[in-house]
C-alpha positions, 0 to 999 in steps of 0.5 A: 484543462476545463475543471469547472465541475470539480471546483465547484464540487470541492467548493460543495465539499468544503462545507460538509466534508473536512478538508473537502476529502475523505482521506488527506492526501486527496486534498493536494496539499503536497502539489497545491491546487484542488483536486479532481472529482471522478465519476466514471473509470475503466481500464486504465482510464478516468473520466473527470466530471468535466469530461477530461479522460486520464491516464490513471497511475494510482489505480485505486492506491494499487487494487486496481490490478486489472484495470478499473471497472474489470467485466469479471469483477462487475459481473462477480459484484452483481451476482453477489449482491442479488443474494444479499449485500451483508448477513453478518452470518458465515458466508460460503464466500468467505472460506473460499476465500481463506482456502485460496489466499493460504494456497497462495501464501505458504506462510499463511496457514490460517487467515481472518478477514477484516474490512481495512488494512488499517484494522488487519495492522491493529490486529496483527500487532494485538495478537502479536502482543498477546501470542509474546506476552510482550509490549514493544514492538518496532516499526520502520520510519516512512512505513505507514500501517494505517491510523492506528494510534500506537503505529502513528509514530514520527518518523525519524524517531531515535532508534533507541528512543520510543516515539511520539504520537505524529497525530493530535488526539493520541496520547504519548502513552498509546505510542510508548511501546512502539520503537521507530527505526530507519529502514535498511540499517541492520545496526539500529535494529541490532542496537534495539534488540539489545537494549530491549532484551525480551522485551520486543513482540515484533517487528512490523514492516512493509517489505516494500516501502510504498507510503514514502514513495518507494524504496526496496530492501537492501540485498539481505535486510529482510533476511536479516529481520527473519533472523534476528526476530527469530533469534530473540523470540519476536514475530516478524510481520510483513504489511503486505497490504500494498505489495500482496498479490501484486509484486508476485502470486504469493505477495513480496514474500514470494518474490523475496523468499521470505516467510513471515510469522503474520502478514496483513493483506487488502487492496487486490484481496478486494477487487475495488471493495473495503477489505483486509485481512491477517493471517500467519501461522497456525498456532498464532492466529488460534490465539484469536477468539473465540478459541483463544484470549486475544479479541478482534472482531468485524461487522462486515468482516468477509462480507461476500461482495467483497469477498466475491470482487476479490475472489474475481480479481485474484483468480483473473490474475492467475487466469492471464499470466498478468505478472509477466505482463505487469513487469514488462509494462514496468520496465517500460514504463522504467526505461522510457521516463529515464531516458526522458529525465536524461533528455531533460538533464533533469537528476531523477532516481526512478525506484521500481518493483514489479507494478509499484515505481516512484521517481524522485528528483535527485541524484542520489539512490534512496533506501528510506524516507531520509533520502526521500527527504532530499529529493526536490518536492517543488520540482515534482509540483510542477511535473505533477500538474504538468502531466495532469494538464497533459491527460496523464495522473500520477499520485499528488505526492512525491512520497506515495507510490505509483501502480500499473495495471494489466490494462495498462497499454503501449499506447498508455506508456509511449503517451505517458513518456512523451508527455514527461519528455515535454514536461521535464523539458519546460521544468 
């Protein structure tokens, strides 16, 4: 496959650009080789600026739930941005915005907007610190909840040990308060609450884990964080920045049955665009200012193209039935690589939820990131440039997830099986 542009591209971007890219992993350090440059998508497509079209299974890192370039969305975008692209002032969009996204989301009575899902994570551990009067809060390992300083804890952390700072530039002091625990063990959880009595603010956790590849929640284990936060006056807050509006209508808690105290959202609530939010119960979120004593705000926060791609996308997704139809293609796409690793003799534990999957080279099930760890990352390498050489692109990362779209077609998936079929075969 020609790439001759792209590198030339990367080379370009090397001189100005740290790494070349503007977030890591888009460097393809975990497979090796350079990356790609893009500059047309549509669909489930992606053109190259070499002119190679791909089958795209990233979608954006998951907004891309109707496909790239949607007409309804393009047409929401133009239309907005003919009456101004930012005002910094209260935009009708913006209520319509909060009004739906409540509807949507039982738990959620009251929402604020935010421009990432890094600074609804910030936001809702802040306000969850100041609704408790409490310092320490718990987080998953493999769970990832943005840069922010006190939740860039190493995973694998002791879980009664407070973690370190898994980045340069952060004090050990920003992470002091912050407790790391494997994801799906009820004892570490119970042993923290323990040891940290009425100490502990909250909880937070994707419901989903979607940033070590991706792992579901044990029968039971969700219910049981509902139970035990509740139990000792802590916030349960649920990331749904990846899983909201794309596992179910209502997000994971929807499809879990699960009503957190504080959620975060962004991705599918932004249509394409930068955007996130958090919102939860009432009596928290008027803890906020201007009516109460925990600061956050936003320059761009609601920004109304933003507001109106998200609004497109989130009432295109109601309009079409694309739940029903993102679960077949799931299974599908589910069914067709396993028997593919099956042909191949090669051992592949294909996790999937809804519209998010990740495969992982072993042959045993992986419930958090320390049985991610074993899978064979050298083999992914090679199967990850093998199906990009064969037109199709799946994250360059054995531990990030993988989206499907509405756009998705049979056509895409019996394409996408073939080509692991051959590949896996010459693994």
């Amino acid at each position: 496959m020609n790439r001759t542009q792209s590198e030339k591209l990367f080379a370009e971007a090397l001189k100005y650009i740290p790494g070349g890219v503007n977030s890591p992993v888009r460097a393809f350090r975990a497979v090796g080789g350079n990356p790609f440059f893009v500059n047309r998508a549509s669909g489930s497509k992606v053109w190259d600026v070499d002119g190679n079209e791909l089958i795209d299974y990233v979608c954006t890192w998951g907004p891309a739930i109707l496909g790239h370039a949607h007409p309804k969305i393009i047409s929401a975008i133009k239309t907005a941005a003919e009456f101004g692209t930012s005002f910094g002032i209260p935009n009708p969009l913006e209520v319509t915005m909060a009004k739906l996204i409540c509807e949507l989301v039982p738990s959620v009575k009251k929402i604020r907007m935010t421009s990432s899902g890094t600074e609804a994570c910030m936001s809702a551990i802040r306000l969850a610190r100041g609704f408790t009067r409490r310092d320490k809060i718990i987080k998953f390992d493999g769970c990832y909840h943005g840069h922010v300083d006190s939740l860039l804890v190493r995973a694998g952390s002791g879980a009664l040990t407070f973690g370190h700072p898994d980045s340069a530039g952060i004090p050990a002091a920003f992470t002091s308060h912050t407790i790391v625990a494997p994801y799906n063990d009820v004892e570490a959880v119970k042993a923290i609450f323990a040891a940290n009595k009425n100490e502990i603010a909250g909880i937070i956790v994707e419901p989903v884990p979607g940033n070590a590849g991706l792992y579901l929640p044990k029968p039971g284990y969700l219910e049981f964080l509902r139970e035990i936060t509740a139990a000792n006056g802590a916030l349960l807050i649920f990331d749904e920045v990846m899983t909201g509006f794309r596992l179910a209508k209502g997000g994971a808690q929807e499809r879990f049955g699960i009503t957190p105290d504080l959620s975060t959202f962004g991705k599918v609530i932004g249509g394409g665009l930068p955007v996130g939010a958090f919102g939860g119960r009432a009596e928290i979120m008027d803890y906020l200012a201007p009516l109460g004593p925990v600061y956050q705000a936003g320059t761009l926060s609601g920004n109304p193209i933003a507001m109106a791609a998200g609004l497109a996308n989130l009432e295109e997704l109601d309009r079409c039935g694309a739940y029903d139809r993102l679960e077949k293609i799931g299974e599908q796409l589910e069914a067709g690589m396993m028997d593919a690793a099956k042909s191949a003799n090669i051992p592949v534990r294909l996790n999937r939820c809804g519209s998010m999957f990740c495969g992982y080279f072993t042959s045993e099930p992986v419930h958090n990131v320390a049985d991610a760890m074993h899978s064979d990352r050298e083999r992914f390498k090679k199967f990850f440039h093998g199906m990009l050489d064969a037109g199709v692109y799946f994250a360059p990362s054995q531990f990030e997830a993988g989206f499907i779209s509405t756009a998705h077609t049979a056509a895409d998936i019996e394409k996408t099986v073939q080509a692991a079929a051959k590949v896996l075969r010459n693994l």
